[in-house]
VEXDREN-2710 file (C-alpha; in Angstrom, 1 decimal):
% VEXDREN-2710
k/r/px/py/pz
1/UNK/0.0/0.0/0.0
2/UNK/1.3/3.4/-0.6
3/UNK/3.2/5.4/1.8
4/UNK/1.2/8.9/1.6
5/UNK/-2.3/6.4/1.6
6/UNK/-1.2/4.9/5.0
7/UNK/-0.2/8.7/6.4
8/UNK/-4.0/9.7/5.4
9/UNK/-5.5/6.7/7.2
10/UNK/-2.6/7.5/10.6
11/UNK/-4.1/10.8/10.6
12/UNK/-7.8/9.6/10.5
13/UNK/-7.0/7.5/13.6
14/UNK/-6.0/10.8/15.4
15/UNK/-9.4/12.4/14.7
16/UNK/-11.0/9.4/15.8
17/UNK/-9.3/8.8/18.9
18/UNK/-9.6/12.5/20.0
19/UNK/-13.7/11.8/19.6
20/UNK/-13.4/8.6/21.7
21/UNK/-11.4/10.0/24.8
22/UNK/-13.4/13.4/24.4
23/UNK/-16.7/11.4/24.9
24/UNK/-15.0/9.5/27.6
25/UNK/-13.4/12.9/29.4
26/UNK/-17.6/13.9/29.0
27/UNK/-18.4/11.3/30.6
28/UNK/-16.0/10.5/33.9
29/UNK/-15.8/14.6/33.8
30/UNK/-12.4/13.5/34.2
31/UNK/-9.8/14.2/31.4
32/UNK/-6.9/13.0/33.3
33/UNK/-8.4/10.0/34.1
34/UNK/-9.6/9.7/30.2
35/UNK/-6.3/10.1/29.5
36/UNK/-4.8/7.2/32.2
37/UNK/-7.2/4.8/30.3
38/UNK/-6.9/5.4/26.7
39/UNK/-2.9/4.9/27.3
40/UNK/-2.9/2.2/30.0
41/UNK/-5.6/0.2/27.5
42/UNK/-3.2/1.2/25.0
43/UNK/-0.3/-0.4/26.8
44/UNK/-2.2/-3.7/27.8
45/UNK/-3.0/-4.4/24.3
46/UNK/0.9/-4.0/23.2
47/UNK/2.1/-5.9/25.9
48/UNK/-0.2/-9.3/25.2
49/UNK/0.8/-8.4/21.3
50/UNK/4.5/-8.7/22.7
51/UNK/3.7/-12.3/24.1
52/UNK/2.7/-13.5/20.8
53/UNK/5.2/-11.5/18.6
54/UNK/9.2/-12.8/18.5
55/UNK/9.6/-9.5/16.5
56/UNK/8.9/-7.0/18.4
57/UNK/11.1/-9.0/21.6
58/UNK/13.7/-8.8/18.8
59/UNK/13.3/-5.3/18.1
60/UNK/13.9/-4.5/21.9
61/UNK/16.8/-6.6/21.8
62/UNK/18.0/-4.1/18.9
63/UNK/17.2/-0.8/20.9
64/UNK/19.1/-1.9/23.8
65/UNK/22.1/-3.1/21.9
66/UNK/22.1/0.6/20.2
67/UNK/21.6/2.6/23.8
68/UNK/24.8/0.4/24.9
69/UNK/26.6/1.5/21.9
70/UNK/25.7/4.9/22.4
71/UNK/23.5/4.6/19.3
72/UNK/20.9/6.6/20.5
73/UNK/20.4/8.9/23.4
74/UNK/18.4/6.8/26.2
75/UNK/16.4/10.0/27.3
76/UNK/14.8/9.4/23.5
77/UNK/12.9/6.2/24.3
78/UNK/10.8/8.3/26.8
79/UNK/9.2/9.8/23.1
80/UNK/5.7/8.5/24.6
81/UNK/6.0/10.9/27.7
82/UNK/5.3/13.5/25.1
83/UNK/2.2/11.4/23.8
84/UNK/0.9/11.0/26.8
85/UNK/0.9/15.0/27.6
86/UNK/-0.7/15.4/24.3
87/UNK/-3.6/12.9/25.2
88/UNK/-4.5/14.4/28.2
89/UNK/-5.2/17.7/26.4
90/UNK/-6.9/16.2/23.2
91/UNK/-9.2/14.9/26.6
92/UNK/-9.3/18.4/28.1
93/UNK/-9.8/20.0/24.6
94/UNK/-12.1/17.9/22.5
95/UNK/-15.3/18.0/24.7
96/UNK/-15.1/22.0/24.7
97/UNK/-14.5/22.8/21.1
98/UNK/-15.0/19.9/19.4
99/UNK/-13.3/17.8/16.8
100/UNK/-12.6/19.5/14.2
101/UNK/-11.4/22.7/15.9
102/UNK/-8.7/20.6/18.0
103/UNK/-7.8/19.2/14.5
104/UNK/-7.1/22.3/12.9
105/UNK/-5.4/23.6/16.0
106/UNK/-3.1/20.8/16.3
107/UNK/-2.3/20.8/12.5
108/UNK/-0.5/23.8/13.2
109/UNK/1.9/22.8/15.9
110/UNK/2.5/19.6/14.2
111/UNK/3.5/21.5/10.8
112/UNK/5.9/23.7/12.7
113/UNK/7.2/21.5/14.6
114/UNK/7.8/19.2/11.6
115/UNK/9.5/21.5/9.7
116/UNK/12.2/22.2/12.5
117/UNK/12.5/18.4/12.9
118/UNK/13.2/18.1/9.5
119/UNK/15.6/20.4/9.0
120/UNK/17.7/19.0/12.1
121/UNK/17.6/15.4/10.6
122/UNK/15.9/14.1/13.6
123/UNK/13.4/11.8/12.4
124/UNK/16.8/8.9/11.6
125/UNK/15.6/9.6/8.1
126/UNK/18.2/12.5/6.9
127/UNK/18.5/16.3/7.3
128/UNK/15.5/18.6/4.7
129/UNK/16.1/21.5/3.8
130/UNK/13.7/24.3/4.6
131/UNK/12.4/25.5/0.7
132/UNK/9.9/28.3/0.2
133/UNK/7.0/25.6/-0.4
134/UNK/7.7/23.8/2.8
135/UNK/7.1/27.7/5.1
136/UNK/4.4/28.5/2.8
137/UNK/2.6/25.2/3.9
138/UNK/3.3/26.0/7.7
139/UNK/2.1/30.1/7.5
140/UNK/-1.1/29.3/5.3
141/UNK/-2.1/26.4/8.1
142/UNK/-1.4/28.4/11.1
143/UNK/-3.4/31.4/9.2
144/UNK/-6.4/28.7/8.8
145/UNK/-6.2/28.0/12.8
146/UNK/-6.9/32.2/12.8
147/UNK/-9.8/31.4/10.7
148/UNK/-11.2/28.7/11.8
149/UNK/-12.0/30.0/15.1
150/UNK/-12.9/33.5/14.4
151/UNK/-16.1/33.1/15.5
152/UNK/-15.3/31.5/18.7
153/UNK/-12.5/33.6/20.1
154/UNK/-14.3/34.8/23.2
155/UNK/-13.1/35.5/27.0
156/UNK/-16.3/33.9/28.6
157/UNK/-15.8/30.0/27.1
158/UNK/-11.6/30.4/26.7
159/UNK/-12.4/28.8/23.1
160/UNK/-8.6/31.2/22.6
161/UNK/-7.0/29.6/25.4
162/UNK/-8.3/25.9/24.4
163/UNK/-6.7/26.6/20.8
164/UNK/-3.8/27.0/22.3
165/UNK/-3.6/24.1/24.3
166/UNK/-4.2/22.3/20.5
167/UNK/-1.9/24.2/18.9
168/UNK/0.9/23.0/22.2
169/UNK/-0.2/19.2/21.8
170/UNK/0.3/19.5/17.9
171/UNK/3.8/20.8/18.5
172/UNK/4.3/17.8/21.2
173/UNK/3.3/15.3/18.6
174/UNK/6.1/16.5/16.0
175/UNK/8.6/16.4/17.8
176/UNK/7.2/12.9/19.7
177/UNK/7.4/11.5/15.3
178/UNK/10.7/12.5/15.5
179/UNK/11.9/10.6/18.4
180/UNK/9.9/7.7/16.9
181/UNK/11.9/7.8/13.8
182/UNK/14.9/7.6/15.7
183/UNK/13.7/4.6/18.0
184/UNK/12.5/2.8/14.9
185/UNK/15.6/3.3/13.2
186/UNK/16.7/1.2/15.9
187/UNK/14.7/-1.3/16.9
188/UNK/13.5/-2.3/13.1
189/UNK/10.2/-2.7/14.1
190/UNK/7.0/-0.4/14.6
191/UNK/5.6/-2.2/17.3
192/UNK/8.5/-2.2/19.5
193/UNK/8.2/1.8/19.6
194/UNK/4.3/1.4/19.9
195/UNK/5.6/-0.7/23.1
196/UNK/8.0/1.5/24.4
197/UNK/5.6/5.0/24.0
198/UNK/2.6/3.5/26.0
199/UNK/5.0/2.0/28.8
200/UNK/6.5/5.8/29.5
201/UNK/2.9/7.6/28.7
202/UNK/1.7/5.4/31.1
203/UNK/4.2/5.7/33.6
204/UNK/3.8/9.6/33.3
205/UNK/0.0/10.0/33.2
206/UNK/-0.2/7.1/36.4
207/UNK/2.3/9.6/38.2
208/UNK/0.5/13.2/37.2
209/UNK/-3.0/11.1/38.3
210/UNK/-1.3/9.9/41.9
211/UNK/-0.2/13.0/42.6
212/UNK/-3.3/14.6/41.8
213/UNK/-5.3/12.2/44.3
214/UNK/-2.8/13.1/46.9
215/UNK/-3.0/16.7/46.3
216/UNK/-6.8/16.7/45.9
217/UNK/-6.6/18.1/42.5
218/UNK/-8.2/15.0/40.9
219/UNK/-10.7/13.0/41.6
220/UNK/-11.6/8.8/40.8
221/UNK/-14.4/8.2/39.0
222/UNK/-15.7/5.0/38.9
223/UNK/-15.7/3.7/34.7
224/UNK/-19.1/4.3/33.0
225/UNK/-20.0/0.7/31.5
226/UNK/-20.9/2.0/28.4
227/UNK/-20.8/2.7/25.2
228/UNK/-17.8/0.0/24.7
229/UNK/-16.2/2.7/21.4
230/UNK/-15.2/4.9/24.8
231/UNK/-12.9/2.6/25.5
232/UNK/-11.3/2.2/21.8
233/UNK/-8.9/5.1/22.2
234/UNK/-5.7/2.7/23.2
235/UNK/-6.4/0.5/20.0
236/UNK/-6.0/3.8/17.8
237/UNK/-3.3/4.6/19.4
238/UNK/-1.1/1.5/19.1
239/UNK/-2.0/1.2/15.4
240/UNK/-1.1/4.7/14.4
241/UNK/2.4/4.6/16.4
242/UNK/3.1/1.8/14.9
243/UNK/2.2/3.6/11.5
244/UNK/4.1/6.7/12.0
245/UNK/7.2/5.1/13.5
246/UNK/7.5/3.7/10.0
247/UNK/6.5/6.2/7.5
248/UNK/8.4/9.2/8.6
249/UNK/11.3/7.8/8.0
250/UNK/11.0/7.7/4.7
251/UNK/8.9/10.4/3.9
252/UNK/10.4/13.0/6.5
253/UNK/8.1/14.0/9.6
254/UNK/6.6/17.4/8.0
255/UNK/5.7/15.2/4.5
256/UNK/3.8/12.4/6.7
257/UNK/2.4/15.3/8.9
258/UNK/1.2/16.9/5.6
259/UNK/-0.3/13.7/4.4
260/UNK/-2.2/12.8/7.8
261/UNK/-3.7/16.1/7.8
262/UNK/-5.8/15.2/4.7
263/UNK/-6.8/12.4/6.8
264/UNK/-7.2/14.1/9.9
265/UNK/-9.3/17.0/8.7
266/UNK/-11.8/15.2/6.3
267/UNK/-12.4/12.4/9.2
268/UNK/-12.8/15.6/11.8
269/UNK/-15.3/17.1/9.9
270/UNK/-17.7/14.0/9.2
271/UNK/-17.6/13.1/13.6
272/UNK/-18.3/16.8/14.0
273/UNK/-21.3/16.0/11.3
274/UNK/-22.1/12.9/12.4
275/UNK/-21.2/12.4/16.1
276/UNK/-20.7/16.2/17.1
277/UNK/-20.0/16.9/21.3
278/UNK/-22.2/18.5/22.7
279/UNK/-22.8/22.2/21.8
280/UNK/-20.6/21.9/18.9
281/UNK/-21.6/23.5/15.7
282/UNK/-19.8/23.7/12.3
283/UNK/-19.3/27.2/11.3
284/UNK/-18.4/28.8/7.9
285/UNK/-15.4/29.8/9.3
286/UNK/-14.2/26.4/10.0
287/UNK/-15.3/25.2/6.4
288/UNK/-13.2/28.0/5.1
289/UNK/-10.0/27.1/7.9
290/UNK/-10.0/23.2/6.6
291/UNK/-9.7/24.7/3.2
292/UNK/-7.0/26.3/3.8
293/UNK/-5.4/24.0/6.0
294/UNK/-5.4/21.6/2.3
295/UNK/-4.2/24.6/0.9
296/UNK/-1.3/24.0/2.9
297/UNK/-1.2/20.7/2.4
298/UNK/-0.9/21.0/-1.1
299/UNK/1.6/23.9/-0.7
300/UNK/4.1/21.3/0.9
301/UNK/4.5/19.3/-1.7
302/UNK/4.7/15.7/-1.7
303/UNK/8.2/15.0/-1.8
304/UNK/9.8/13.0/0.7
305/UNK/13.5/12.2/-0.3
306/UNK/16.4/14.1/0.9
307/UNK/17.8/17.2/-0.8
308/UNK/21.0/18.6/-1.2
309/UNK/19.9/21.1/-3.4
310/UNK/17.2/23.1/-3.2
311/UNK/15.9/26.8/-2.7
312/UNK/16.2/27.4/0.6
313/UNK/16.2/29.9/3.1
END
């Protein structure tokens, strides 16, 4: 199957996961706690793949023959720290704004972020130069966030402040793809870094939510028995790690990123029509930002391989 397909179908899973931990955020009123179960389902459903899978045993076999070898910083295989911070606000974020707002929000971190990434060589796949069509793509998608919530920039709900937040978790998951390339580089195999992300998400959200209980910050809240979809979030997220780790090294993270967004923002749209939170509405304005946001898309390009060179800045 093609490479860009697969990115399209990654990026689908994010808008689908963020309307499964939103509804289950709604429903425990509870986003850390949304957060803790999406990631720990996440990691139980890795670990009894690991049972049945030589590969992935062999894959971290690989990563800790490359940490002893100084292959690869140790501090990177924490990459799912940053996935976990960026679960817990999709679980904050979605249930006030809705989908497709978070979506577009996000898309601009993630582009920016992508394009630094690039540039660096840190996804394991080679250094990209930053070209004129590559910052076009990141300006006209950050300019369709603008749009996109024009309508809804107001002190009394924070819809600003809850941009924001999406725009923060898209820049965490660019630079958590990056890592991932690195890691896969590595370990050879996508579900070894789908292993090692929910084992430190985990391990962070458990802390932030202990903490909380002991502080009195948080509260638990017993698990609603139903719908069973609330409780889908982990799968989504073990398949489209396992995804990403592999794609952006070949295609560069701000190319896949680019790709997903096509995915991400056409699925967004369709649970916002469909399935909407409650109180959301789909605005002209956001019709008009997801425009754009292709615009963007389709300013980047599609090119993937290294370049020595190009126009650059």
């Amino acid at each position: 199957m093609r490479l860009d397909l697969l990115a399209a179908i990654a990026g689908a899973m994010i808008s689908v996961q963020a309307r499964i931990n939103g509804e289950l955020s709604h429903r425990l009123n509870n986003g850390l706690q949304a957060a803790l179960v999406s990631f720990g389902s996440g990691l139980l459903i890795i670990s009894l793949i690991t049972v049945f899978n030589p590969k992935l045993k062999i894959g971290l076999r690989n990563l800790r023959e490359a940490v002893q070898q100084k292959k690869i910083a140790r501090w990177k295989l924490f990459a799912g720290a940053l996935g976990g911070t960026f679960v817990a606000i999709q679980t904050q974020t979605v249930p006030l704004v809705g989908v497709a707002i978070f979506t577009v929000a996000s898309v601009a971190g993630q582009t920016v972020m992508s394009l630094l990434v690039d540039r660096i060589g840190y996804t394991g796949g080679g250094k990209r130069l930053i070209t004129r069509r590559r910052v076009l793509a990141v300006v006209i998608t950050i300019a369709a966030v603008a749009v996109s919530v024009i309508d809804r920039v107001d002190a009394k709900n924070l819809s600003f402040l809850t941009v924001i937040f999406g725009c923060t978790g898209g820049l965490l998951v660019g630079f958590q793809r990056a890592l991932n390339g690195q890691i896969n580089e590595h370990s050879k195999e996508g579900f070894t870094t789908s292993l090692l992300n929910f084992t430190s998400g985990t391990i962070l959200l458990v802390t932030v939510f202990i903490i909380g209980l002991a502080t009195n910050r948080v509260e638990f809240t017993p698990l609603p028995f139903g719908p069973l979809w609330m409780y889908l979030g982990g799968v989504m997220g073990v398949i489209y790690i396992s995804f990403a780790a592999s794609i952006v090294q070949q295609l560069g993270v701000l190319t896949f990123t680019l790709f997903s967004i096509g995915g991400q923002l056409v699925s967004s749209l369709v649970i916002d029509i469909v399935a909407p939170t409650k109180g959301v509405s789909i605005s002209h304005y956001l019709i008009i930002g997801i425009v754009m946001t292709y615009a963007g898309v389709i300013a980047g390009g599609v090119s993937g391989s290294q370049t020595k060179r190009p126009q650059s800045l």
